[in-house]
N, C-alpha and C positions, 0 to 999 in steps of 0.2 A: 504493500500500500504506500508507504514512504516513497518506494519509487516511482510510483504513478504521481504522487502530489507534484513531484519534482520534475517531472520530465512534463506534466500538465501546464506548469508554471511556463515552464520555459516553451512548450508550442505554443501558449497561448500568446507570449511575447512576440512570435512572431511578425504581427500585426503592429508593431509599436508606431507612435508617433512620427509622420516625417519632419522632415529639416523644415515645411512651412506649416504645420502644426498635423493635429493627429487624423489619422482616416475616418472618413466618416461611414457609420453603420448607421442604414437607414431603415432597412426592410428586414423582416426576417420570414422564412418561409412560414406558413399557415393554410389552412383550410377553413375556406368559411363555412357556416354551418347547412348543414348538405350536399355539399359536393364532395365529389367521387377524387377531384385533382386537386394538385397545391397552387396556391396563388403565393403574393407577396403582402405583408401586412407593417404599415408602420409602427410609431409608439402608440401615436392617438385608436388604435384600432379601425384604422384606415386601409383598405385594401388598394394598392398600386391596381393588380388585376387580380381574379380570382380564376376558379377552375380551369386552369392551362395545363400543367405538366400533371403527367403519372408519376414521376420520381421529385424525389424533393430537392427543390433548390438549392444555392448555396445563399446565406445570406447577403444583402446587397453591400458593398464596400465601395467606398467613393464614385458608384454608379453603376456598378458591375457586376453580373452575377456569373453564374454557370452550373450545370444539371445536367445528367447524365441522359444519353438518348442514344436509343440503338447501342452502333458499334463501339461510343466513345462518348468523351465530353462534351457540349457547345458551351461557348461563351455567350451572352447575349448585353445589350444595355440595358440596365428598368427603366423600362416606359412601358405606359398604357399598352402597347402593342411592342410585346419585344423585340426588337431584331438582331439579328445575330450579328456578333463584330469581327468583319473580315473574312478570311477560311478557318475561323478556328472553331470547325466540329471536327466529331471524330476524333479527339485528341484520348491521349492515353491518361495523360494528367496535366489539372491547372489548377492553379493558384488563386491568391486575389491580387488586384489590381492597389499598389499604391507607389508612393514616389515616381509615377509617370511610366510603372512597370506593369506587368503580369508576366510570372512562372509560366508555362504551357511546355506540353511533351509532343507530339506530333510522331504516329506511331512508327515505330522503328528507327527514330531520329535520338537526339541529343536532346536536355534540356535548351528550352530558347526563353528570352526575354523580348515583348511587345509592346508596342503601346498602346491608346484607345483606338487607335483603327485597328489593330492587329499588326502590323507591320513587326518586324522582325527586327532589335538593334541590337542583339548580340546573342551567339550560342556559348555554352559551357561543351564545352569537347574534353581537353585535359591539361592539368597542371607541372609545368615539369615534367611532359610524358606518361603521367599517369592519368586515367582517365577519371571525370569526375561521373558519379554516381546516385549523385542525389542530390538535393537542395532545402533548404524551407520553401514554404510557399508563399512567401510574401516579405517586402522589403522590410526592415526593420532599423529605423531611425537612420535610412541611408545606407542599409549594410545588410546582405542577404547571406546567411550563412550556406557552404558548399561542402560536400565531402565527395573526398575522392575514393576511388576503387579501391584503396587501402586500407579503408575505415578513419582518416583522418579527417578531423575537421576544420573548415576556414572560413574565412566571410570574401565578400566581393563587396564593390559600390556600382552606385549607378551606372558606369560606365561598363562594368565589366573588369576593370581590374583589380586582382588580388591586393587584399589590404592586410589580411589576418592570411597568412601562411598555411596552408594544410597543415597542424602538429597536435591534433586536440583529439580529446578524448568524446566530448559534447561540443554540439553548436554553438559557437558564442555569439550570441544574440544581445541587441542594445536595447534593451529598456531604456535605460540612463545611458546617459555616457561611458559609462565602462560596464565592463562584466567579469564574471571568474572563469575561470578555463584550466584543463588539467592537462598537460603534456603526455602525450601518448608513450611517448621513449623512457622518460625518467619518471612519471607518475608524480612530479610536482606542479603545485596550483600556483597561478599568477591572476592576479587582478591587472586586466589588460585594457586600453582604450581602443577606440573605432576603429585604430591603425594598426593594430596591434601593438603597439606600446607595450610595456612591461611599466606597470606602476609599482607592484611590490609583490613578494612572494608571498602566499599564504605561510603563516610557519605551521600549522599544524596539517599531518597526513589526514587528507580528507578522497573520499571515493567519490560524492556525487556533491555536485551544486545546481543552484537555481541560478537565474539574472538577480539582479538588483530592481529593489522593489523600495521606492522611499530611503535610500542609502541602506537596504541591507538588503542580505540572501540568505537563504538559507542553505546548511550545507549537514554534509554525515561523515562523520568519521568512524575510526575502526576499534578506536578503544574503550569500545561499552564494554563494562565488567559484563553482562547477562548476554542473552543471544544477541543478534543483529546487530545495527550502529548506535549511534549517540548521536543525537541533532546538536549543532550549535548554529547560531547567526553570525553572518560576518558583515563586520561593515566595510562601507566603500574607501575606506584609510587602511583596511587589513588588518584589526583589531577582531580579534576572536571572542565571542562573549559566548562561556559556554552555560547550558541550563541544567535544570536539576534534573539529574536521571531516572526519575519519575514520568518526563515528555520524551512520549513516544514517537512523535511525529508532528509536524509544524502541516495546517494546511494553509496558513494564510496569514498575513499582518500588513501591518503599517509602521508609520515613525514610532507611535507611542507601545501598538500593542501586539501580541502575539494571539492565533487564536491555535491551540495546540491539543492533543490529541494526548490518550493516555493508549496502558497498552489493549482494554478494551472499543477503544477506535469512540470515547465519548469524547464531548469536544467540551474545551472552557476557556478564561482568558488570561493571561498572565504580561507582564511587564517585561522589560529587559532586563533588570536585575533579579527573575525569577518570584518576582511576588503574586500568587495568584487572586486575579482579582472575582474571578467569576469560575467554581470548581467545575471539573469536567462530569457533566450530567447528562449534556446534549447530544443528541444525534446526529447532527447534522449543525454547522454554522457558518456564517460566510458575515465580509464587512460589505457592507452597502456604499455604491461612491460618496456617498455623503457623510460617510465616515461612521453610521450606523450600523451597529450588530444585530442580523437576523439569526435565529437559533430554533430550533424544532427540539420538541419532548414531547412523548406518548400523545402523539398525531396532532399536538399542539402548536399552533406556529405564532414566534412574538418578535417584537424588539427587546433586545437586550442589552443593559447599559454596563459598561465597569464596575459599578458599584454595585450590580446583582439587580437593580429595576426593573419593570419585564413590561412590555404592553403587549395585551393579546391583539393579534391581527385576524381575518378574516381566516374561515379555514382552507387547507387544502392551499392557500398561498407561500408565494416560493419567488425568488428573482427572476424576473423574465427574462435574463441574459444571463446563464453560467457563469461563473468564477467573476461575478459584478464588481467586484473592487479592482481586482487584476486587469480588465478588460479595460475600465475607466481611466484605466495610465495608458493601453491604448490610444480605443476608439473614441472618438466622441458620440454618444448615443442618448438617448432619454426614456428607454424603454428602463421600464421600473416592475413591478409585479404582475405575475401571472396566477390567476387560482383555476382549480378544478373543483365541478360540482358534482358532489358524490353521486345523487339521484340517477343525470344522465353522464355523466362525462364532459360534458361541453367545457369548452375553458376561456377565461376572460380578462382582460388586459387591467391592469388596475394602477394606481399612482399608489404613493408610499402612503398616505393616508387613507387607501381601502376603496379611494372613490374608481369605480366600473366608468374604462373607457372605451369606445367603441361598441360593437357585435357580441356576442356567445360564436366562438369558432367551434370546430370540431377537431380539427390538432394543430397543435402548434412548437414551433422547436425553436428550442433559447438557446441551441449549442452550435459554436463555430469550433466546426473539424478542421484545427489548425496542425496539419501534418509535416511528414517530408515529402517531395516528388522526386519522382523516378526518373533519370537516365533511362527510353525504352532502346536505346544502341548497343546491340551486341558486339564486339569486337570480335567476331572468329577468327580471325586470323590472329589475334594477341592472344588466345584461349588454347589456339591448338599448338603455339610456338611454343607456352606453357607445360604442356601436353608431353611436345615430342623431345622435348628440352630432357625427359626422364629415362632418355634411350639412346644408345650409340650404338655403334656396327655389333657389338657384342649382344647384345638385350637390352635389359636392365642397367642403367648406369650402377656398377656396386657390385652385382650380382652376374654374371656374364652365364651364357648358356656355357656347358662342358667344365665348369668351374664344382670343385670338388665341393661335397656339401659339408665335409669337415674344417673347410675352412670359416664358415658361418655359426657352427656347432661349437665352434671355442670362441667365439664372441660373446655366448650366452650363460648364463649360471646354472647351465643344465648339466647335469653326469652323462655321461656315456649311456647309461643304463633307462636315461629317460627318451632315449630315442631309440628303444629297441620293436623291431617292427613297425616305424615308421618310414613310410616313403614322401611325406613333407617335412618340412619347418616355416614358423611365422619368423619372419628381418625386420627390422627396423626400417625404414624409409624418409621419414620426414622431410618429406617434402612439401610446402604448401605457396598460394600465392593469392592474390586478391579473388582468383573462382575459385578454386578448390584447393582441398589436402589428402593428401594418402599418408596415414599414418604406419602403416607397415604391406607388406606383400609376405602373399604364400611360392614359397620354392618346393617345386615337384622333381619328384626323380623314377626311374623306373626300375630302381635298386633301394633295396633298403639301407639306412643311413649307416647303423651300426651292423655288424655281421659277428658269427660264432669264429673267431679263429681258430679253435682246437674243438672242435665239434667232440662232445659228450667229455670234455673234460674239466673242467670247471664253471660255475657260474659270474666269477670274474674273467673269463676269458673273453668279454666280448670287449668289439674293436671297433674303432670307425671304416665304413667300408670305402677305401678308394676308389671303389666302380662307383659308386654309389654321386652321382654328379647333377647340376640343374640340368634337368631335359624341359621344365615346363613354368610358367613361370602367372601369376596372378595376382591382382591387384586391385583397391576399387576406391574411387576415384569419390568423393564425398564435397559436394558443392554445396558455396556458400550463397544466402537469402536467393536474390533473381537471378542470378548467374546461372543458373541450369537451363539450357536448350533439349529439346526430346530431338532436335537432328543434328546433335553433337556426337553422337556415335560414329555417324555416318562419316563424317570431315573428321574424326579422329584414324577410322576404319582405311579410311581413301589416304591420309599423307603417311600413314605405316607402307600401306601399298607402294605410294610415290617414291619412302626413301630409304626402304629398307628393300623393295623387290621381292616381297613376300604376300603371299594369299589370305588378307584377313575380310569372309565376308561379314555382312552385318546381322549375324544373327546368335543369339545364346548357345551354342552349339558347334561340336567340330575342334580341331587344333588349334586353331585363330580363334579370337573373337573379341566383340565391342558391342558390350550389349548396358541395357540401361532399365532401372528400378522403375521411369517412367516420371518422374519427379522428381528428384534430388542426387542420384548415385548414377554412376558408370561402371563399369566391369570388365578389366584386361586382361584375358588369357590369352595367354603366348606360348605356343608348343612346337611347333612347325618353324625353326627359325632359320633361313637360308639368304641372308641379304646380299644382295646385288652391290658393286661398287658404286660411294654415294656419286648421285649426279652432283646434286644443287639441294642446299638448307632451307632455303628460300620457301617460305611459308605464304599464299595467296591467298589472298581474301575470296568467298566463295561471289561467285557473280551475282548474286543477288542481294547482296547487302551494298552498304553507304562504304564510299571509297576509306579508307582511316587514313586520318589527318593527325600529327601530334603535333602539339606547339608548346613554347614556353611558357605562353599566357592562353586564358579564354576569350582575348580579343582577335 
């Protein structure tokens, strides 16, 4: 759950404020009462349009939405009558629209950046050669965070160039002007600016952080005496303020207050020097942009003051916008409460005083799915260079066919005795790269490994058998998150063929093979090994993919 708070925090920052103040959230999907489709609904319970889409919008940001249709995304403008902007349906994945941007994927392409026609002012390709993989989906105080194929993370600006270096563990995202960030290599935190800057080291070993949120974040370290972490806060000087180990989990604050979790997930509020002002009883609590605490108890819903106050509010009401205090560093919005009516379901917009604004809708969603987007560019030819990079004229790099199986049997902590009547062993491998890893391979023989040297005369007499050699060799190939292609067999299958001169067709069976789990895995058995003198290394892109381009930058 800590990690969800934490990593919520930080998609939500996405969105943050631009350089001429914050985006504007105008519309959020709804259903007005009896219809079948979703429309768009302001604060006042004003509908832009009603019954249009079968699938739900995205909410409206600085005039922009998008919803899934058919094969892929569209973007469209809110207006009375949408219309779509530019070519971008069909998309694989998009963003929102701020600092003069939109995210978009366009299927089998790169991440690209648009503007309000759609027009295209820069792709992410890759960094230093390596390709980038994913993005947030929206600009963030000038600064879009990037990760490469590696798992590292950077930020870019408006323009497309790198500001924050691929070297992070998490996105670092601008709420404020700086943020924390962990170093992927050394696993030390820095408080960093839009530029990457270095302002100051964290000094204590922390695993996860938030952004900055009113000069602090929260973050977890590893030295809770009981299970799991230790939450502490840091501020933006790099002062560590640790709390009492009691707080389980931070899901929210301000300058003055904390609203914290214990370890049965009830919520209450405490200060920064640990004084609890309001004990954890709640179910549920969030700050209000106006700086008020909403709190739920046994289906009860009130305002809640520091000093333990309580006003009862309307039932079944709730913020009309998730994570409402966080968002309000954001967006600028004025949407305030939502309730639901037990009787039928219907749900109704309301102000913080309980006053019903607008219709009775039939749904309505208060939540921006602030994600990452996907790179849909497959690099085959960097996937299978990976691939073949694990084989030379012999086999196996390490492991050569005709290579005696005692030679890999004194690498192991095994006796002699433990590989009697065996005609394999598991090796070591490790090999891995931004798509996959193979953590070890099976060596086959068609002799057993160990053998009787003095047949019927002692039971220490067994020996490693030097007949006993790799005749067969197997492997399986374990890919990482989107990296997996179902017709990667086949372009694995085809450049053994090209550079080895060897028969591998594409099917689970036989001497050869390159067969696949069908989602996630590969499978290399090699037994049949006769290769040709090499021509050419030279690994080709299959003709049906985007030419690869590498550059220094993603401009």
């Amino acid at each position: 759950m800590k990690t969800l708070h934490i990593l919520a925090a930080a998609a939500i920052a996405v969105t943050v404020a631009s350089c001429s103040g914050k985006p504007e959230l105008s519309y959020m999907p709804a259903k007005a009462e009896g219809d079948s489709n979703w429309g768009l609904v302001d604060a006042n319970g004003e509908f832009l349009f009603t019954d249009e889409f079968s699938d739900r919008p995205s909410p409206v940001v600085n005039g922009y939405f998008f919803v899934e249709e058919g094969n892929g995304y569209t973007v469209y403008k809110a207006e009375k009558n949408p219309k779509q902007v530019g070519d971008l349906s069909g998309l694989k994945g998009c963003g929102f629209y701020n600092d003069g941007l939109m995210p978009v994927v366009h299927k089998g392409e790169h991440i690209s950046f648009v503007d309000g026609s759609g027009k295209t002012k820069f792709t992410l390709e890759a960094i230093d050669s390596v390709s980038v993989s994913a993005a947030m989906n929206m600009f963030v105080n000038g600064r879009c965070a990037i990760r490469t194929s590696d798992d590292k993370w950077g930020a870019i600006d408006t323009e497309g160039n790198v500001v924050v270096k691929p070297k992070y563990v998490q996105p670092p995202i601008f709420v404020e002007d700086m943020t924390i960030v962990i170093e992927a290599d050394s696993g030390k935190a820095y408080i960093i600016d839009r530029n990457g800057g270095v302002k100051t080291e964290i000094s204590e070993k922390i695993t996860t952080a938030s952004t900055f949120i009113d000069g602090y974040a929260i973050a977890h370290t590893d030295n809770y005496d009981g299970d799991g972490q230790r939450c502490v806060m840091i501020k933006d000087n790099g002062e560590v303020i640790e709390l009492p180990a009691s707080v389980y989990d931070i899901h929210v604050w301000n300058s003055k207050y904390i609203v914290f979790a214990n370890d049965d997930y009830d919520y209450g509020i405490m200060t920064y020097d640990g004084e609890i002002k309001v004990r954890p009883k709640y179910h549920a609590m969030e700050i209000l942009p106006n700086g008020d605490f909403i709190g739920e108890r046994d289906d009860k819903i009130m305002f809640v003051k520091p000093d333990g106050e309580t006003q009862r509010l309307p039932k079944n009401a709730y913020p009309a916008v998730r994570s409402p205090y966080v968002l309000s560093k954001v967006f600028d919005f004025k949407f305030e409460l939502v309730s639901e009516d037990d009787d039928d379901d219907e749900l109704q917009l309301r102000t913080y005083n309980g006053k019903k604004v607008g219709k009775e809708m039939d749904r309505y969603k208060g939540r921006i799915e602030l994600d990452n987007i996907y790179s849909d560019y497959f690099d085959y030819a960097d996937v299978t260079r990976k691939f073949m990079d694990m084989f030379d004229a012999d086999g196996l790099k390490g492991y050569p066919f005709d290579s005696t199986m005692k030679l890999y049997a004194d690498t192991t902590a095994h006796s002699v005795d433990w590989y009697r009547g065996d005609t394999s062993m598991s090796v070591s491998v490790a090999s891995g790269n931004p798509y996959f890893y193979v953590s070890s391979a099976t060596l086959y023989s068609d002799r057993t490994i160990v053998y009787d040297a003095t047949p019927y005369a002692s039971y220490y007499t067994w020996e490693f058998n030097p007949a006993s050699r790799v005749t067969a060799i197997s492997l399986t190939l374990s890919f990482n998150g989107n990296n997996y292609r179902n017709d990667l067999p086949g372009y694995f299958a085809e450049a053994l063929r090209d550079r080895f001169g060897i028969t591998v067709p594409e099917s689970s069976y036989g001497d050869n093979y390159v067969s696949s789990n069908g989602y996630d895995a590969i499978t290399v058995h090699l037994s049949s090994w006769k290769p040709v003198p090499l021509v050419s290394e030279e690994v080709v892109a299959p003709a049906d993919t985007t030419a690869i381009v590498f550059a220094d930058s993603v401009k």
